[in-house]
C-alpha positions as CSV (number, residue, x, y, z in Angstrom):
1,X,105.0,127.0,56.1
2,X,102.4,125.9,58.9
3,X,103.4,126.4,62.4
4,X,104.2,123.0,64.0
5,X,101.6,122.8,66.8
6,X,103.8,122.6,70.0
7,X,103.5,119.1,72.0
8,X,101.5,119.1,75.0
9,X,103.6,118.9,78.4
10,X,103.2,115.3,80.6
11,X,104.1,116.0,83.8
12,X,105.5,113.0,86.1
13,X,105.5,113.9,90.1
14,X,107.7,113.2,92.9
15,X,106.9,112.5,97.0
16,X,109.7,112.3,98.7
17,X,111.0,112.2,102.2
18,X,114.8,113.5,103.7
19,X,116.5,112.0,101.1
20,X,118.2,114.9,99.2
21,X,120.5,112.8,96.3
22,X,117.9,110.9,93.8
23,X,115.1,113.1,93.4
24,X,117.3,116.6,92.2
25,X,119.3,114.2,89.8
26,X,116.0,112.3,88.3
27,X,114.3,115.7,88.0
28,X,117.3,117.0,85.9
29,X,118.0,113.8,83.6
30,X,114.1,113.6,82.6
31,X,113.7,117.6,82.3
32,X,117.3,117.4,80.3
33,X,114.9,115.4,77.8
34,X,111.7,117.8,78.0
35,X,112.5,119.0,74.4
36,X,112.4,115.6,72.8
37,X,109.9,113.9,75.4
38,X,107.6,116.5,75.8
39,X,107.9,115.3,79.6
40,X,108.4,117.3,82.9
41,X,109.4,116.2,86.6
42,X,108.8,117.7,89.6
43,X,107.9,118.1,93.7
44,X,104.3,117.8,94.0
45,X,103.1,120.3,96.3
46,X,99.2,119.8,98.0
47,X,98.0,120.9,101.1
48,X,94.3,119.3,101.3
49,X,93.0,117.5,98.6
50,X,88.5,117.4,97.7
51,X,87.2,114.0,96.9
52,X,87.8,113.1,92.6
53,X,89.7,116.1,92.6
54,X,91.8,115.8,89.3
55,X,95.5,115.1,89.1
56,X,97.3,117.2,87.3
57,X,100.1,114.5,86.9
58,X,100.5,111.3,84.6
59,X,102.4,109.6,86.9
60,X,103.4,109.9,90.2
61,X,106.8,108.0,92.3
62,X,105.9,108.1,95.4
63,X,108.8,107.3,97.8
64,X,107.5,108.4,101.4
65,X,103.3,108.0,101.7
66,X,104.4,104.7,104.5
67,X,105.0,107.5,106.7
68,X,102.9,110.1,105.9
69,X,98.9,109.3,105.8
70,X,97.5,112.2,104.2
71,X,99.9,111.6,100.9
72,X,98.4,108.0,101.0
73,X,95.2,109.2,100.7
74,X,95.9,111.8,97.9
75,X,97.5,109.3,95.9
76,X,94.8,106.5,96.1
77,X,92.7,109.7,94.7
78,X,95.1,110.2,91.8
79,X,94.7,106.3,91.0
80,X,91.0,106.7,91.0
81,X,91.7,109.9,88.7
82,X,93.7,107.5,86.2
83,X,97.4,108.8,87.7
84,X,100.1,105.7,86.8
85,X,101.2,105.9,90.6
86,X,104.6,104.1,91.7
87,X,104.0,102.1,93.8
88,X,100.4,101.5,93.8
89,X,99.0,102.9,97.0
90,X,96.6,100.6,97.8
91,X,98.8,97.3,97.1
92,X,101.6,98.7,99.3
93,X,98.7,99.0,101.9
94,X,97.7,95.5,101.6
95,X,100.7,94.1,101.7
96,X,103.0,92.1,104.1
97,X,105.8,90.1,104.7
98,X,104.1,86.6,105.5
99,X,101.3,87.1,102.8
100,X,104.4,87.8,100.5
101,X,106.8,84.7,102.0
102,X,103.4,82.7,101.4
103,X,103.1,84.0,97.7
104,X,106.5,83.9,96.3
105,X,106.6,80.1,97.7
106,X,103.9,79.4,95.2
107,X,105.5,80.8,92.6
108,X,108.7,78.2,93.2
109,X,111.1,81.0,94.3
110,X,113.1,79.9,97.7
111,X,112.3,81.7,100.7
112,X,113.0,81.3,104.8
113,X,110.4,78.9,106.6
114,X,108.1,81.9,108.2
115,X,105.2,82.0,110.5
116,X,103.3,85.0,111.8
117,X,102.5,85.7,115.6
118,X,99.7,87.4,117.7
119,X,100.5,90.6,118.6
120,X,101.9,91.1,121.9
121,X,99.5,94.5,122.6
122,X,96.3,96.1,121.4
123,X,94.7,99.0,121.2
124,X,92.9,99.9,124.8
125,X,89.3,99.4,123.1
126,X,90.4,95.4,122.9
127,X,89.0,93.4,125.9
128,X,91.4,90.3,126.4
129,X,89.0,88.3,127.8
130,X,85.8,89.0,125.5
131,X,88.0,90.4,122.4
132,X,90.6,87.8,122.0
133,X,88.5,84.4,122.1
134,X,89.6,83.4,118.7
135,X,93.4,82.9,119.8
136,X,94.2,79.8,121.7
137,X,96.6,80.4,125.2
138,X,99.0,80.1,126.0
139,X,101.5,80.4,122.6
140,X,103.2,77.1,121.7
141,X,106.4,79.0,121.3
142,X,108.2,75.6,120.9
143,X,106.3,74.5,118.5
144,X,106.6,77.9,116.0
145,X,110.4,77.9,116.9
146,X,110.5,74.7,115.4
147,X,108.2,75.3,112.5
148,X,111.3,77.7,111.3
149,X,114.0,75.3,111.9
150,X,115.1,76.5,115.5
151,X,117.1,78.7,116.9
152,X,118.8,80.5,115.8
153,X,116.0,82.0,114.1
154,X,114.6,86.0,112.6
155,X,112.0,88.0,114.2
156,X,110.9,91.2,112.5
157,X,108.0,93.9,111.8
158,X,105.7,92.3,109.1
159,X,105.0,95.1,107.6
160,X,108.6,97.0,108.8
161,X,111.8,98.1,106.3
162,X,114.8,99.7,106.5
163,X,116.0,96.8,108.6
164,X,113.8,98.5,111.7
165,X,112.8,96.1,114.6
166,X,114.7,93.3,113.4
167,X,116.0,90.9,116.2
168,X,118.0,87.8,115.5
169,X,117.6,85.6,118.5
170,X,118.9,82.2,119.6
171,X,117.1,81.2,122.4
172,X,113.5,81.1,124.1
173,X,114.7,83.9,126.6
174,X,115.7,86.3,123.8
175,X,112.9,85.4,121.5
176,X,110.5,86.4,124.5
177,X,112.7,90.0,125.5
178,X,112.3,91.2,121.8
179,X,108.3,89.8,121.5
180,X,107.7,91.9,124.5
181,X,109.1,94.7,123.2
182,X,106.7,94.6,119.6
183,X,104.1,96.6,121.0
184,X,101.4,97.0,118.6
185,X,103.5,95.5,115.6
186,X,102.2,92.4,113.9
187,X,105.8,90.4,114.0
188,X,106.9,87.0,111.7
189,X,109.7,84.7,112.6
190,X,111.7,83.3,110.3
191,X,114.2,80.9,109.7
192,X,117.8,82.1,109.7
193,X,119.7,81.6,106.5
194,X,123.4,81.3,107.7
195,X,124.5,82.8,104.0
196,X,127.5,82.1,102.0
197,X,126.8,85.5,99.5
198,X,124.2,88.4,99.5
199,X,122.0,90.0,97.2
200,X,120.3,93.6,96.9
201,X,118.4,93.3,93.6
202,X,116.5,96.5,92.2
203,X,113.8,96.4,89.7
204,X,112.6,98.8,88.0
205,X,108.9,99.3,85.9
206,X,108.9,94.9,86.5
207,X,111.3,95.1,83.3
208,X,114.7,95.8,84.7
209,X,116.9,94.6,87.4
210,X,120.1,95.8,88.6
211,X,122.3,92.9,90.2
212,X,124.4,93.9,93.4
213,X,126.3,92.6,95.8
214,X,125.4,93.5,99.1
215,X,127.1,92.9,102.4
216,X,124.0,93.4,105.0
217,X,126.5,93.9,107.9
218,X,128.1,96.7,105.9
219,X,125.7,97.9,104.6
220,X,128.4,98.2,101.7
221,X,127.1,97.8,98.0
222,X,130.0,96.3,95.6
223,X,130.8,98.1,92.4
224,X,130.3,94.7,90.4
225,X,128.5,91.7,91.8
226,X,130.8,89.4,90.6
227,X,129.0,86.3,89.7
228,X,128.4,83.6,87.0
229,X,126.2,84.5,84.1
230,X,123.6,81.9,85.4
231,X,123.4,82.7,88.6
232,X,122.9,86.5,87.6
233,X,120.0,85.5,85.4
234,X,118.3,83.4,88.2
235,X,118.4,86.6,90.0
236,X,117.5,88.4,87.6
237,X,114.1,86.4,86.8
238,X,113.1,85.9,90.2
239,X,113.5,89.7,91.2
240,X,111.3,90.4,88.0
241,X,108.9,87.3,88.7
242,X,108.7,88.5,92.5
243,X,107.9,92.7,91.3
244,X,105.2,91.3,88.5
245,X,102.8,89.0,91.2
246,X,103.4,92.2,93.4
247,X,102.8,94.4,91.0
248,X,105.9,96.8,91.9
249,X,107.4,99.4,89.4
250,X,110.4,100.5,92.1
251,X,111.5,97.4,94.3
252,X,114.3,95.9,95.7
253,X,114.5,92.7,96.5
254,X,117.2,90.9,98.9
255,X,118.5,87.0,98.3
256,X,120.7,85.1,101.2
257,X,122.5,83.0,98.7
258,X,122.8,79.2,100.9
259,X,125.3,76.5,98.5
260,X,124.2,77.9,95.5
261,X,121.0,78.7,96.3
262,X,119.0,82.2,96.3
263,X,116.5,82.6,99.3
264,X,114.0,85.4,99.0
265,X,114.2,87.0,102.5
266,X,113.4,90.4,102.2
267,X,111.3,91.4,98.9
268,X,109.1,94.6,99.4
269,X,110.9,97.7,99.6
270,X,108.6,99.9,97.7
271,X,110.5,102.7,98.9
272,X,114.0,101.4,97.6
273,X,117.4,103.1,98.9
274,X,118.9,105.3,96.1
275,X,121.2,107.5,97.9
276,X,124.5,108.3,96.2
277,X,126.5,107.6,99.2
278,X,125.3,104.2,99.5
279,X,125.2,103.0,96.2
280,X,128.1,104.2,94.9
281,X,128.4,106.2,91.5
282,X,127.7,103.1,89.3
283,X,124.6,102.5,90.7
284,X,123.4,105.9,91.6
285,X,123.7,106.7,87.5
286,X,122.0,103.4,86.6
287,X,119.1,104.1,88.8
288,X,119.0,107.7,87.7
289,X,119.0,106.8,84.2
290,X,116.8,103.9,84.2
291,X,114.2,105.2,86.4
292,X,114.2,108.4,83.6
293,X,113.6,106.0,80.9
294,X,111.1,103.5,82.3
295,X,109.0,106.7,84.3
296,X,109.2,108.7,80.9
297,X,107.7,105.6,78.9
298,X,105.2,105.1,81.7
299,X,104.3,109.1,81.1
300,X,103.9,108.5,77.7
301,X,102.0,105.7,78.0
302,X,98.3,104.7,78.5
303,X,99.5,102.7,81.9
304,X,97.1,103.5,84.6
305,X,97.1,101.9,88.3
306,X,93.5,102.0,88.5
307,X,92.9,99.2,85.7
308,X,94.3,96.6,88.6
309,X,90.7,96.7,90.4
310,X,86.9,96.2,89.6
311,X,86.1,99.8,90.7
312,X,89.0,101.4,88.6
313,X,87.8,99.8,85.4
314,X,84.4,100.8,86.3
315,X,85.4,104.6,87.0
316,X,87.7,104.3,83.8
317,X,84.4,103.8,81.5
318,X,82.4,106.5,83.7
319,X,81.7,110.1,82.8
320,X,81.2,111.2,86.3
């Protein structure tokens, strides 16, 4: 009897930051499949990276590259290589909370009235005087406050998460304390949704959601969310709607629910909370699980990041 030719081993990476729950249990549950998959998880380890240096991995979750620079730049290597990487690097560059409030809106999902401000500082190379002469002065503060519905009303870090430099103010006085605070951030303000219900959705390979009810002040996940088929669905289609135009494979996205309605206000978290002790049990083992079977898939896959651009496709057909 011939010998059957043993199945060669796809190898799926991890970056991740402090957290310690997630990435142990997903590395067990796919690895607990390795016999039947032919698929592996594990830490990737680099330490200086040549340029179109091959990656050894066929797809890569990347959880922490937002705070460290030189994982960015390995991993927009790997999606030049042909690495599936989640999320794509250069997207979750790009990307940021107005252009996103701006893009959803189009595609007929609700979200907060939003408008982005100047910056309150630069960096010392700007000149205010020779720099600057694009921006009208002074700021028609009144007018922006009322382009969002008045006070009170959200301002936040365009391209912030983890609920980080989020001020809710309700007058001029307050709006102006936290402004001068910004630094260097690029801030929005938004309208205030005064909500009657909450929604942490996460989606997962922009094919599955999980449905949760959140309370924000809390920060306390419900074991079941509690509502009406429909209004599940809704959520549901716009959490997969929203991870599809962003192109997101690991996302969660947050609704204020207003009389009945679901409004978008917080929709990129590429780097989604999936600790144990915030989730809860039932959660925890549906993202484990979920996140196994959609990664695995992806390994298995011809799925590559790269085909999104020009230059991918281009290095995708070359030889070099």
């Amino acid at each position: 009897m011939a010998k059957r030719k043993p199945k060669k081993t796809v190898r799926i990476g991890l970056f991740v930051g402090m957290e310690w729950s997630w990435p142990p249990a997903f590395i067990d549950e796919v690895n607990s499949r390795t016999e039947k998959t032919g698929v592996i998880a594990e830490f990737v380890e680099i330490g200086g990276t040549a340029m179109n240096e091959p990656c050894p991995y066929r797809v890569i979750i990347d959880r922490i590259s937002h705070e460290v620079p030189y994982y960015r730049s390995y991993l927009k290597n790997a999606v030049l290589q042909g690495t599936k990487v989640v999320n794509d690097p250069i997207m979750w560059t790009a990307d940021d909370k107005f252009f996103g409030a701006s893009l959803i809106t189009r595609l007929g999902i609700a979200s907060p009235l939003t408008v982005v401000l100047p910056n309150k500082d630069y960096i010392p190379g700007i000149d205010h005087n020779k720099s600057l002469r694009n921006l009208t002065f002074p700021i028609d503060w009144q007018g922006l406050v009322d382009s969002v519905g008045g006070f009170p009303c959200v301002l936040k870090d365009a391209h912030g998460g983890g609920w980080k430099d989020v001020y809710i103010v309700n007058s001029m006085d307050e709006l102006w304390q936290a402004y001068n605070s910004c630094g260097l951030l690029t801030m929005i303000l938004q309208e205030f949704i005064t909500w009657d219900e909450y929604a942490r959705c996460m989606g997962i390979g922009q094919r599955e959601v999980r449905v949760m009810r959140y309370d924000p002040n809390q920060r306390y996940y419900h074991p079941e969310h509690g509502w009406d088929d429909e209004m599940a669905q809704r959520l549901q289609d716009e959490t997969l709607a929203i991870c599809k135009a962003f192109g997101y494979d690991m996302n969660t996205c947050e609704f204020a629910i207003k009389d009945g309605v679901p409004y978008a206000i917080d929709f990129m978290n590429p780097a989604p909370d999936m600790d144990v002790n915030s989730l809860g049990k039932n959660h925890f083992d549906w993202m484990v699980n979920t996140m196994a079977d959609v990664m695995i898939d992806m390994a298995l896959s011809k799925e590559e990041t790269r085909k999104n651009y020009l230059w991918g496709k281009a290095a995708a057909k070359s030889k070099a």
